[in-house]
N, CA, C and O atoms as a GROMACS GRO file, in nm:
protein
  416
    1UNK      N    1   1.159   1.618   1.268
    1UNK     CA    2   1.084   1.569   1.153
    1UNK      C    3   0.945   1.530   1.201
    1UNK      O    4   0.932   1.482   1.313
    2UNK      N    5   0.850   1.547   1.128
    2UNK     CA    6   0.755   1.536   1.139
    2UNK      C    7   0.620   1.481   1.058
    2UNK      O    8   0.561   1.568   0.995
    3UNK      N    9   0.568   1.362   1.053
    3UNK     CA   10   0.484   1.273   0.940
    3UNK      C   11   0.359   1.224   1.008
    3UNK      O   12   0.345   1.170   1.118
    4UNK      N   13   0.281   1.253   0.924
    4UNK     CA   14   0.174   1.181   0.923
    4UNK      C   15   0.119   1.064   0.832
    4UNK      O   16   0.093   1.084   0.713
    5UNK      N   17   0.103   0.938   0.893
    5UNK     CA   18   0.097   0.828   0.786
    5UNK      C   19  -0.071   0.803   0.782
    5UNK      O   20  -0.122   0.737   0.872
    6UNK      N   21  -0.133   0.844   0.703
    6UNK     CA   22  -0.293   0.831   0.711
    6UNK      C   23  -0.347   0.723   0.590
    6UNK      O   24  -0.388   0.609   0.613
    7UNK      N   25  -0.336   0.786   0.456
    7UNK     CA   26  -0.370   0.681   0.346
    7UNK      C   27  -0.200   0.668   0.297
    7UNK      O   28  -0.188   0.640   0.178
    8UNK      N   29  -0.111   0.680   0.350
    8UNK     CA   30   0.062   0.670   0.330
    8UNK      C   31   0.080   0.527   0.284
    8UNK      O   32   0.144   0.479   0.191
    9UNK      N   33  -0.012   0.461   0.398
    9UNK     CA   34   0.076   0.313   0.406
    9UNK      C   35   0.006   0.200   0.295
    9UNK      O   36   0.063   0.102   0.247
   10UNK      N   37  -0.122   0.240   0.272
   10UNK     CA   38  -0.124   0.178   0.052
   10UNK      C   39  -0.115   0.208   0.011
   10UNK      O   40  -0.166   0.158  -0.090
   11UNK      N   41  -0.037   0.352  -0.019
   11UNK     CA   42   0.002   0.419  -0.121
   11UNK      C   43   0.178   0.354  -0.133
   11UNK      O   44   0.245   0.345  -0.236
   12UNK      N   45   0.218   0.314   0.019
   12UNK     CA   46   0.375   0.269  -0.005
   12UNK      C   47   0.379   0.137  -0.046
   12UNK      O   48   0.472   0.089  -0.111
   13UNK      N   49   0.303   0.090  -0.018
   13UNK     CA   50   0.263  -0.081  -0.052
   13UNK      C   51   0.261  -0.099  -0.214
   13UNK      O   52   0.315  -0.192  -0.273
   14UNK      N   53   0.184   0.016  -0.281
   14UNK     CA   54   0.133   0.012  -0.411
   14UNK      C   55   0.274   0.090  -0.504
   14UNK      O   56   0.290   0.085  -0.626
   15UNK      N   57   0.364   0.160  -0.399
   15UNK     CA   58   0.510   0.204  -0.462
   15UNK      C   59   0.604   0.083  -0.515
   15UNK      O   60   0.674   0.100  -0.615
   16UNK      N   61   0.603  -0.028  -0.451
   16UNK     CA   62   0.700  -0.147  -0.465
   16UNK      C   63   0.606  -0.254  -0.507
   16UNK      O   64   0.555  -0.329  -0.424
   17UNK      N   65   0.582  -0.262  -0.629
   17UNK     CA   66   0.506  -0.349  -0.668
   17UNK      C   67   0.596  -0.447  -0.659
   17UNK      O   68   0.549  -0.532  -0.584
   18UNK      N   69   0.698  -0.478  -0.697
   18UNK     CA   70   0.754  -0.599  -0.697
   18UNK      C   71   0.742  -0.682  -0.535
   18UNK      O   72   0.715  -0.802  -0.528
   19UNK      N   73   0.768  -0.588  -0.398
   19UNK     CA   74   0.710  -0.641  -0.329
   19UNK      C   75   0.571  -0.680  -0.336
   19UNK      O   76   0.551  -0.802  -0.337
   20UNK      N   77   0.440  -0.581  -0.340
   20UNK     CA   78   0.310  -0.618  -0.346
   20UNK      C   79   0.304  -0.759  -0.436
   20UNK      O   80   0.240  -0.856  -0.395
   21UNK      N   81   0.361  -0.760  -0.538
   21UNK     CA   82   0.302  -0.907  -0.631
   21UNK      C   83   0.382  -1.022  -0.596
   21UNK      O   84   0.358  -1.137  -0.633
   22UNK      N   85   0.478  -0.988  -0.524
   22UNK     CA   86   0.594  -1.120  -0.427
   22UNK      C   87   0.463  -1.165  -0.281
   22UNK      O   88   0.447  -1.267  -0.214
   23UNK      N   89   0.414  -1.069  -0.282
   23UNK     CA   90   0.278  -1.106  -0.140
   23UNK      C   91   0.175  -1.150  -0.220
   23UNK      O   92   0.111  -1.250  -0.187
   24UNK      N   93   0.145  -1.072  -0.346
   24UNK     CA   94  -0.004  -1.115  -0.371
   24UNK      C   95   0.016  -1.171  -0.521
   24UNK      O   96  -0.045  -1.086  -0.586
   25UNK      N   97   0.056  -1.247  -0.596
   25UNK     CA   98   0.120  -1.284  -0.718
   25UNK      C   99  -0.018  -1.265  -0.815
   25UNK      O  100  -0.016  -1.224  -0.931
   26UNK      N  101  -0.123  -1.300  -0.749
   26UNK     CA  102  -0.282  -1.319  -0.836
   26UNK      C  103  -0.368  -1.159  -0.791
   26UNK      O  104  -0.490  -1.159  -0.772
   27UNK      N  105  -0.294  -1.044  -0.781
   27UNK     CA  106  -0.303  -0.920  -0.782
   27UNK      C  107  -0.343  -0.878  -0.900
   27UNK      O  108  -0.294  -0.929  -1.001
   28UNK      N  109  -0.442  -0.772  -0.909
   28UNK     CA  110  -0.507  -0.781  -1.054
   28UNK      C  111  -0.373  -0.661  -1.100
   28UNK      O  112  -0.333  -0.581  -1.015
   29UNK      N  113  -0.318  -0.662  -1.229
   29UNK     CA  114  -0.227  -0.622  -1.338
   29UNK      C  115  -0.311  -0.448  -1.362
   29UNK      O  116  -0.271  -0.333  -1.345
   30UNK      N  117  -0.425  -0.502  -1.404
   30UNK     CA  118  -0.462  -0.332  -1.470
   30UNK      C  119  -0.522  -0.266  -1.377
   30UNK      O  120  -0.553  -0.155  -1.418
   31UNK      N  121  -0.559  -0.289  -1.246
   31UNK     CA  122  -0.603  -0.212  -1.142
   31UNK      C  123  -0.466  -0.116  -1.108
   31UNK      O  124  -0.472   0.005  -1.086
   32UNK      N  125  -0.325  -0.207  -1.110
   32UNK     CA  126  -0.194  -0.185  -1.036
   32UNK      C  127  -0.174  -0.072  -1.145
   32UNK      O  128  -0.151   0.042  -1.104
   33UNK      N  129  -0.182  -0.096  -1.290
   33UNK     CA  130  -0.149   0.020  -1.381
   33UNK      C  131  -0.240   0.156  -1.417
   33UNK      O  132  -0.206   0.241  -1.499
   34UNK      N  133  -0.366   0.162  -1.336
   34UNK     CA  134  -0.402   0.250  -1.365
   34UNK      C  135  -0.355   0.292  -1.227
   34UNK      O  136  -0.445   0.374  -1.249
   35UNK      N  137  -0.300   0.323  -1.095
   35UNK     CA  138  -0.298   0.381  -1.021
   35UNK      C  139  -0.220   0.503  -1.040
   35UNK      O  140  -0.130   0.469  -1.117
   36UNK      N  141  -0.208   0.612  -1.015
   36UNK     CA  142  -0.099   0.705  -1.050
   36UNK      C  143  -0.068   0.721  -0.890
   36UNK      O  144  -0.144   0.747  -0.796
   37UNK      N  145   0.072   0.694  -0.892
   37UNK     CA  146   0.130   0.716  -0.760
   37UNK      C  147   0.137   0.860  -0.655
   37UNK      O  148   0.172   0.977  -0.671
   38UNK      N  149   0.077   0.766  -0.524
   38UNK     CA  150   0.036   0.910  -0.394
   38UNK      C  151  -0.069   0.977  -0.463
   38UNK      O  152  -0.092   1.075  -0.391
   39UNK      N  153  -0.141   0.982  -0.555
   39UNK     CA  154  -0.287   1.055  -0.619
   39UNK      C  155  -0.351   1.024  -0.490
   39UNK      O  156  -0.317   0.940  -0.407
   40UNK      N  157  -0.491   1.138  -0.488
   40UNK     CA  158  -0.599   1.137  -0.398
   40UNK      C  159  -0.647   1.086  -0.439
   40UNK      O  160  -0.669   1.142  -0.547
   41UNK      N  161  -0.730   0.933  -0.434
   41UNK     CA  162  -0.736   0.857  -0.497
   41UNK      C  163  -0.839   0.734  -0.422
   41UNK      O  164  -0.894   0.649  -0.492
   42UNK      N  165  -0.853   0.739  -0.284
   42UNK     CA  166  -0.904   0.629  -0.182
   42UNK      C  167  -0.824   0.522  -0.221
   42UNK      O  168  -0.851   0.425  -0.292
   43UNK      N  169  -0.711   0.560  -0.156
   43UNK     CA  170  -0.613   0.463  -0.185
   43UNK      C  171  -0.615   0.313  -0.163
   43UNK      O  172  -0.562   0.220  -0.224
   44UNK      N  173  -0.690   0.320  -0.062
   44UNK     CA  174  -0.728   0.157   0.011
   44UNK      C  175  -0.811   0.087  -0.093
   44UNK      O  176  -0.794  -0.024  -0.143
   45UNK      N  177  -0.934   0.205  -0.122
   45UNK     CA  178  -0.983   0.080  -0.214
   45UNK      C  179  -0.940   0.050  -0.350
   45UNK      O  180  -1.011  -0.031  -0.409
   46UNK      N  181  -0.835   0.099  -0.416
   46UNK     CA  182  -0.755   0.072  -0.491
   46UNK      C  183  -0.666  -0.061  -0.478
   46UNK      O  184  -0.660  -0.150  -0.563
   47UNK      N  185  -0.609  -0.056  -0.372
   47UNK     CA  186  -0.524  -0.142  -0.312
   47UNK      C  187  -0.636  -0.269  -0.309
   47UNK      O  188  -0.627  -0.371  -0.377
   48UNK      N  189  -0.730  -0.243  -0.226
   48UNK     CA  190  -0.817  -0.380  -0.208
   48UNK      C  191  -0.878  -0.434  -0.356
   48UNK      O  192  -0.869  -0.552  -0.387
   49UNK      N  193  -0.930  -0.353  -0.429
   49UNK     CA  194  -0.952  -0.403  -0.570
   49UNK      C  195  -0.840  -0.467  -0.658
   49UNK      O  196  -0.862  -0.535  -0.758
   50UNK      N  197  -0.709  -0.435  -0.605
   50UNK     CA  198  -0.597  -0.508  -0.630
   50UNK      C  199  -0.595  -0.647  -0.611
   50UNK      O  200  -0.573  -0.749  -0.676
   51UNK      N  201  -0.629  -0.609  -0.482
   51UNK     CA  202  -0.589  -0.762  -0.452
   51UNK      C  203  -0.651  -0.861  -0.360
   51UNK      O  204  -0.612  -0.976  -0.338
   52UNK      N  205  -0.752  -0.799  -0.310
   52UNK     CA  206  -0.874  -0.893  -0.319
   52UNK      C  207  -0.999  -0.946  -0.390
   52UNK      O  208  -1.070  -0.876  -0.461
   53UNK      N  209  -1.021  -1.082  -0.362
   53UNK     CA  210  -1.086  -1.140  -0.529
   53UNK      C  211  -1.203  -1.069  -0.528
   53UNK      O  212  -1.235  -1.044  -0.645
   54UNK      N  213  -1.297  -1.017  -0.431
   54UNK     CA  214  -1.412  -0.964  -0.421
   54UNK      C  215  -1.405  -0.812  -0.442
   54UNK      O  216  -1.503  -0.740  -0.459
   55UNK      N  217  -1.219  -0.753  -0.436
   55UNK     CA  218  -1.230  -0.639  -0.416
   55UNK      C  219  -1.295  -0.558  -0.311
   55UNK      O  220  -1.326  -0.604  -0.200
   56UNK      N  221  -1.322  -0.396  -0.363
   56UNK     CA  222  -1.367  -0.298  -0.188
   56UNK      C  223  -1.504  -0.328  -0.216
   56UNK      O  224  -1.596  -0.281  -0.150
   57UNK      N  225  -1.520  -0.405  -0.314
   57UNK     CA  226  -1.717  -0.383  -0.230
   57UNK      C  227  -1.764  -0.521  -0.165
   57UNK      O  228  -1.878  -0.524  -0.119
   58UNK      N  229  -1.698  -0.617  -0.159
   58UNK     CA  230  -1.689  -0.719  -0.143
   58UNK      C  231  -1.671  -0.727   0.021
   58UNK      O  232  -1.736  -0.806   0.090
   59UNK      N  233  -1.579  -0.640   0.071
   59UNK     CA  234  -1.490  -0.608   0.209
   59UNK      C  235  -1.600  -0.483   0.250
   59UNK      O  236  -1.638  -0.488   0.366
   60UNK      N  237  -1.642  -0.398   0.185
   60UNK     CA  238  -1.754  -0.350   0.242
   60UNK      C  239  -1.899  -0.344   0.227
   60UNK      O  240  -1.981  -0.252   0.232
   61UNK      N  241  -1.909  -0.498   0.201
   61UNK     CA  242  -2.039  -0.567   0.187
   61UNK      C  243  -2.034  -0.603   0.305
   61UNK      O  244  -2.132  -0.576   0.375
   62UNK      N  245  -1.934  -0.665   0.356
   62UNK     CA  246  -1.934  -0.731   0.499
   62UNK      C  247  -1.917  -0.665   0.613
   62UNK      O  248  -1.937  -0.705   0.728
   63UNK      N  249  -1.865  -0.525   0.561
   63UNK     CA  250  -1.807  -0.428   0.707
   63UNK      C  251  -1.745  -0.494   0.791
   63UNK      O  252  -1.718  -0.614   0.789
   64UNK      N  253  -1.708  -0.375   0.909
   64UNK     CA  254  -1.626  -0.373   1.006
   64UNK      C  255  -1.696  -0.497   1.051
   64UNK      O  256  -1.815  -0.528   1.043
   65UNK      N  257  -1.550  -0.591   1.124
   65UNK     CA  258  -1.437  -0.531   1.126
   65UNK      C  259  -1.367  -0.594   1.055
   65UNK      O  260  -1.262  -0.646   1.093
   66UNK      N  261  -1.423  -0.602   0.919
   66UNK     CA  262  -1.289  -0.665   0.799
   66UNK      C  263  -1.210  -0.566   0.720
   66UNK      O  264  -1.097  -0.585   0.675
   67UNK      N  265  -1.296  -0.442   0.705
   67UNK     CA  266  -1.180  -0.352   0.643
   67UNK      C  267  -1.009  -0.374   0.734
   67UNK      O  268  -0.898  -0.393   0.682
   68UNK      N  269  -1.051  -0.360   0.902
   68UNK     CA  270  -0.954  -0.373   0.951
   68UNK      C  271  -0.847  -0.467   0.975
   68UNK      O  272  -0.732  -0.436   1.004
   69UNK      N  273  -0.908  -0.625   0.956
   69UNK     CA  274  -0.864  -0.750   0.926
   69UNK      C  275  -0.767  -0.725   0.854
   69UNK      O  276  -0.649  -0.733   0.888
   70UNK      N  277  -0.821  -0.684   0.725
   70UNK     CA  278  -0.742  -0.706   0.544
   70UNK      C  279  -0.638  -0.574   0.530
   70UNK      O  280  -0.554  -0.576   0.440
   71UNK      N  281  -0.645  -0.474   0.612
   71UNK     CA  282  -0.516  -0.390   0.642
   71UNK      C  283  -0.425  -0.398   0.705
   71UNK      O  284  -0.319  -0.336   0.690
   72UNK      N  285  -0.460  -0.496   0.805
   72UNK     CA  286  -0.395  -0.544   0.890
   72UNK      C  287  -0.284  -0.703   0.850
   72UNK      O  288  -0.182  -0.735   0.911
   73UNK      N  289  -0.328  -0.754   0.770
   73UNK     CA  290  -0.272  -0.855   0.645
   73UNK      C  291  -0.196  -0.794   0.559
   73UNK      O  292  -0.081  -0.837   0.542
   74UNK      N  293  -0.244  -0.680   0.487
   74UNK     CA  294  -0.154  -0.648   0.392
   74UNK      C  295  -0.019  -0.610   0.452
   74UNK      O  296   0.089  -0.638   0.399
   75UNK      N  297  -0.045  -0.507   0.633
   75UNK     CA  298   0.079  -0.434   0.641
   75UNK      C  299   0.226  -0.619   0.693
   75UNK      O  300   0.348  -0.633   0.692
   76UNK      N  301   0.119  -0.700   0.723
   76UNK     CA  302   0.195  -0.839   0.778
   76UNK      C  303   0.230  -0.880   0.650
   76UNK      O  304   0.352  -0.867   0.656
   77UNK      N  305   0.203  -0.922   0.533
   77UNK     CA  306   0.232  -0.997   0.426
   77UNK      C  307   0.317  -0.899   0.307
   77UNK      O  308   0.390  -0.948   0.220
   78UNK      N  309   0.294  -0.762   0.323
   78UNK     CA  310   0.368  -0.686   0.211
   78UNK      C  311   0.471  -0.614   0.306
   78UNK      O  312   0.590  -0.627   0.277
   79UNK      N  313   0.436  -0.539   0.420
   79UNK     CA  314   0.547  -0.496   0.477
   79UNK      C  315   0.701  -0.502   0.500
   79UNK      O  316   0.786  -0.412   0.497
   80UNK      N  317   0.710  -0.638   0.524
   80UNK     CA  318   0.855  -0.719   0.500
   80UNK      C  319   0.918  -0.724   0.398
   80UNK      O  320   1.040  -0.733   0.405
   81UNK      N  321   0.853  -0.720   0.274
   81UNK     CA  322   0.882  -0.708   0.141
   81UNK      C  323   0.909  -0.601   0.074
   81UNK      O  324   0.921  -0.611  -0.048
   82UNK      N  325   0.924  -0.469   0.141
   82UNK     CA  326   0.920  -0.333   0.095
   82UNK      C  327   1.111  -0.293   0.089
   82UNK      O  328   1.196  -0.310   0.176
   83UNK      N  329   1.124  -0.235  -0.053
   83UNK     CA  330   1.248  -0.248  -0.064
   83UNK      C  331   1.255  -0.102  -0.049
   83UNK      O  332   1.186  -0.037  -0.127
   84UNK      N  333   1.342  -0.023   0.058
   84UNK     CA  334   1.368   0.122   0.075
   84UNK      C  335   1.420   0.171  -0.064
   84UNK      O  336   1.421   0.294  -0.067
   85UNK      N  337   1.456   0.125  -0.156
   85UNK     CA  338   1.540   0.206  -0.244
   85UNK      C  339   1.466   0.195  -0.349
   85UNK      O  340   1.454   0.296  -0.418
   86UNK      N  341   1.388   0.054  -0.396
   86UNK     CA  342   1.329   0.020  -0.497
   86UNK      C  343   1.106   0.155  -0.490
   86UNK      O  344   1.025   0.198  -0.573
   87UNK      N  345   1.115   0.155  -0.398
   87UNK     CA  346   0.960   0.227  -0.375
   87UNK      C  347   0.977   0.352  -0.450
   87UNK      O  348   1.067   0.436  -0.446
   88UNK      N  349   0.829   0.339  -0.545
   88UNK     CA  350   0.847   0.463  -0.604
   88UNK      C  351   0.741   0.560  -0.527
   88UNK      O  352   0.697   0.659  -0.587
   89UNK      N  353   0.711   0.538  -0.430
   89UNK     CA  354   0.649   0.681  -0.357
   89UNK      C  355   0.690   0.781  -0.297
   89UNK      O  356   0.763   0.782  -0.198
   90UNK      N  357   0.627   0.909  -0.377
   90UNK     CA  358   0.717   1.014  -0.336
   90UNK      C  359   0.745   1.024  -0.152
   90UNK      O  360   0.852   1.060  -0.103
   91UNK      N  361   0.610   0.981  -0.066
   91UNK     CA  362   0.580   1.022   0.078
   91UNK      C  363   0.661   0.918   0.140
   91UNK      O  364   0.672   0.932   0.262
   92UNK      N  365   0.726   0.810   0.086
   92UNK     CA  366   0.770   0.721   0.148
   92UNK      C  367   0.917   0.734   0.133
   92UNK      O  368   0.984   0.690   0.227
   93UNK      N  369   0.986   0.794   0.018
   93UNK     CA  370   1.084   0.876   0.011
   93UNK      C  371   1.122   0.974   0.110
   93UNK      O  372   1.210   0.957   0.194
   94UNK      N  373   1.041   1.088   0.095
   94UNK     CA  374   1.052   1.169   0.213
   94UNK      C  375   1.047   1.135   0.357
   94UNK      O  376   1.090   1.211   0.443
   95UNK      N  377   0.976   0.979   0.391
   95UNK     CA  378   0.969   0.939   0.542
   95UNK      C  379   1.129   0.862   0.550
   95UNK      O  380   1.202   0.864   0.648
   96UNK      N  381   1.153   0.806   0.441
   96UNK     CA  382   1.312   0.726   0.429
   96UNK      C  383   1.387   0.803   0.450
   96UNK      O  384   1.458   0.783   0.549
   97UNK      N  385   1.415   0.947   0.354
   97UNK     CA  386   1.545   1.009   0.359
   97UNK      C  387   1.543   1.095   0.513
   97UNK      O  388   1.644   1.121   0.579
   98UNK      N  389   1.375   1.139   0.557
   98UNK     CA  390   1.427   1.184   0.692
   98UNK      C  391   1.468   1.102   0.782
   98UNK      O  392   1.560   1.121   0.862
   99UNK      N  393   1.408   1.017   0.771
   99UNK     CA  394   1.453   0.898   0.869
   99UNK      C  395   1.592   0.913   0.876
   99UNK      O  396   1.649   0.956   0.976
  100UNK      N  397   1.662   0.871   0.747
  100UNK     CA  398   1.840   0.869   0.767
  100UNK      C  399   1.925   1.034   0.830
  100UNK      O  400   2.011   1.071   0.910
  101UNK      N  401   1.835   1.087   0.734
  101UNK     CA  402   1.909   1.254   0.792
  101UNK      C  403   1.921   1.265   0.973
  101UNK      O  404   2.007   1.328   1.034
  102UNK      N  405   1.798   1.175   1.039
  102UNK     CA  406   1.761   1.211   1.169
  102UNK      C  407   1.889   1.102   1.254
  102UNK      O  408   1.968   1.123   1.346
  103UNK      N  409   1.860   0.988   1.174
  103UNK     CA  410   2.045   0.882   1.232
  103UNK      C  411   2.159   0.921   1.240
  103UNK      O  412   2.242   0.918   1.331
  104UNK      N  413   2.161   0.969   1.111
  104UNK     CA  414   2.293   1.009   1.100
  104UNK      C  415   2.365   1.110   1.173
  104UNK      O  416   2.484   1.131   1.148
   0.00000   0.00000   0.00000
């Protein structure tokens, strides 16, 4: 099996909202509903307009190295919270079910 996780990992974050809003509860609502899931999309700054108060221009008003900071937070504060069964992303699906095919 074979994956590449590039813009994967806010696109899986943004699959389990119930995790994302258990991390970020004051997450903006209509940013989260216009996303259409795994779309090409600059996923990050979707994610950051989510859920930071300044949003992506705010984080790249200040530049590096806070983009990397605040990705680095999300994967610590939402990561743990990611329910394998509950995520509706298709790429995170496909990294789950190979995962098990490769255990088993």
């Amino acid at each position: 099996m074979f994956r590449l996780a590039i813009e994967e990992m806010e696109a899986w974050y943004l699959g389990d909202q119930v995790a994302l809003l258990e991390a970020y509860p004051r997450a903006k609502r209509e940013v989260l509903d216009r996303y259409v899931q795994d779309s090409v999309c600059h996923t990050w700054e979707v994610l950051a307009d989510a859920i930071d108060p300044g949003g992506i221009a705010a984080i790249k008003k200040v530049g590096w190295p806070l983009p990397g900071q605040v990705k680095s937070e999300w994967a610590h504060k939402i990561g743990p919270l990611l329910n394998l069964e509950r995520n509706r992303s298709p790429s995170f699906a496909k990294l789950r079910d190979g995962i098990r095919r490769l255990v088993s």
